[in-house]
C-alpha positions as CSV (number, residue, x, y, z in Angstrom):
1,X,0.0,0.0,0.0
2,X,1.3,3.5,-1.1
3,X,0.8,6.6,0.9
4,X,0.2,10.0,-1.3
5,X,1.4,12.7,-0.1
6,X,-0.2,16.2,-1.1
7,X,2.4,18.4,-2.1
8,X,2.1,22.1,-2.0
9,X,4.2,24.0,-5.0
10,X,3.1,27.4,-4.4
11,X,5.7,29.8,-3.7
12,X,3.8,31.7,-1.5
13,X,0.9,31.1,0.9
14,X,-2.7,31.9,-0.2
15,X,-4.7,34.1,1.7
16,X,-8.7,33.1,1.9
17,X,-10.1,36.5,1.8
18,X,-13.3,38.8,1.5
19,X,-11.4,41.8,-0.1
20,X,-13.5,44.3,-2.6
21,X,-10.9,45.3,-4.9
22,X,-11.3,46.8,-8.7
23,X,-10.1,44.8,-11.8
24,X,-8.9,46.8,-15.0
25,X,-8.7,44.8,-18.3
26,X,-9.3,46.4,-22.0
27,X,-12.6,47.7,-21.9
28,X,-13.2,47.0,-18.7
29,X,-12.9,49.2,-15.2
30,X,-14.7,46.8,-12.8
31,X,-15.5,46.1,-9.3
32,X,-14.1,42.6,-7.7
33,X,-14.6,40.2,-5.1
34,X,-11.4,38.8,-4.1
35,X,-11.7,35.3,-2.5
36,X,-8.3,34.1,-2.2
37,X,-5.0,36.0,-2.7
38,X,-1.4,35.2,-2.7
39,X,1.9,37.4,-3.8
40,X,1.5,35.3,-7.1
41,X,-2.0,34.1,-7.5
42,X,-6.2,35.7,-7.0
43,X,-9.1,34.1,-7.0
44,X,-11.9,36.9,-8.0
45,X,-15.5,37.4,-9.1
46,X,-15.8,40.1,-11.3
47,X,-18.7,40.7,-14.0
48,X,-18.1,39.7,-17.0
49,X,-15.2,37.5,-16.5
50,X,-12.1,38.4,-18.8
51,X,-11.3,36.1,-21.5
52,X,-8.3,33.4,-20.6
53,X,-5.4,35.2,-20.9
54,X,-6.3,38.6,-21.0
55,X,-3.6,41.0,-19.6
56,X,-5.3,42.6,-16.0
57,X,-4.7,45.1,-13.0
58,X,-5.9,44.1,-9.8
59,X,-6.1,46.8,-7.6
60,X,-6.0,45.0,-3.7
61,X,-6.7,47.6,-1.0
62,X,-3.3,48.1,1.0
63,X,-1.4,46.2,-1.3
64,X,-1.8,48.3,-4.6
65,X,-1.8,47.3,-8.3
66,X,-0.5,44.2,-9.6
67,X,-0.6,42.5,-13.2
68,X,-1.2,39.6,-14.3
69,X,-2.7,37.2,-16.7
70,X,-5.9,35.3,-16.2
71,X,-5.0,31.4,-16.8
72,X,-8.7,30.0,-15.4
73,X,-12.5,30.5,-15.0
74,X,-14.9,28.1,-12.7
75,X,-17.8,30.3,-14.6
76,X,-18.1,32.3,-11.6
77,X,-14.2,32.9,-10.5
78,X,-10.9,33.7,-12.4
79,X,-8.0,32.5,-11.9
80,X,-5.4,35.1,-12.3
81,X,-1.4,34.7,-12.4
82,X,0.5,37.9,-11.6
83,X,3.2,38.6,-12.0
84,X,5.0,41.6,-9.3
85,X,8.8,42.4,-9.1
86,X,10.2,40.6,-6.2
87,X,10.3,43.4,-4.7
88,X,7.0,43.7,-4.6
89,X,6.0,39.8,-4.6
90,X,7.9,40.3,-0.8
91,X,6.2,43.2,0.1
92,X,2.5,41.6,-0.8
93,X,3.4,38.5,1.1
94,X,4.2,40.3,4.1
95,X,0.8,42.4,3.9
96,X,-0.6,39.1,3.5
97,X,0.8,37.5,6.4
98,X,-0.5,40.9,8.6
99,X,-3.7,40.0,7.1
100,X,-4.2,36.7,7.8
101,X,-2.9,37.8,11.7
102,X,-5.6,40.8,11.8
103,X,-8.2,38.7,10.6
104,X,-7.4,35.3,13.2
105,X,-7.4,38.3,16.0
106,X,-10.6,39.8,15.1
107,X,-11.9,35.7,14.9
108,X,-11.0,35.2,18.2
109,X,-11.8,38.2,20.0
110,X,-15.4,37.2,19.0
């Protein structure tokens, strides 16, 4: 009997989130629900859903811009890669990480 073992690949950790955020791609300025976030990687409802990759800026409150490239829809998400400096792919994951710590405060002071 062989054991599987889940292996995570992503460079940085993802964020489950309930961010409103705006989404700019050609001819579109939208609104966005951002449902999970990482330094390299959103998961965000926006109407209508770019094509697959379609250039974007994701505008995340406290974090700023970032680019990217949308690599997957679920029909109600899209999956988009982006793609910061490294400068900036540390600077996200640390604003991340403060994040994740305000939100488990505010959960447990509940």
């Amino acid at each position: 009997m062989t054991t599987k073992v889940k292996i995570d690949r992503r460079r940085r950790r993802r964020v489950a989130a309930a961010i409103s955020g705006r989404i700019v791609y050609p001819g579109v300025d939208a609104e966005c629900w951002i449902n999970q976030i990482s330094a390299t990687s959103a998961l965000v409802e926006v109407v209508p859903l770019p094509a697959l990759e379609t250039p974007v800026a994701l505008d995340v409150p406290g974090i700023g811009f970032s680019r990217g490239i949308t690599v997957r829809d679920t029909g109600r998400y899209v999956c988009i890669r982006l793609d910061p400096s490294l400068r900036k792919e540390q600077e996200m994951d640390d604003r991340l990480c403060d994040l994740m710590k305000s939100q488990s405060n505010t959960t447990q002071d509940s």
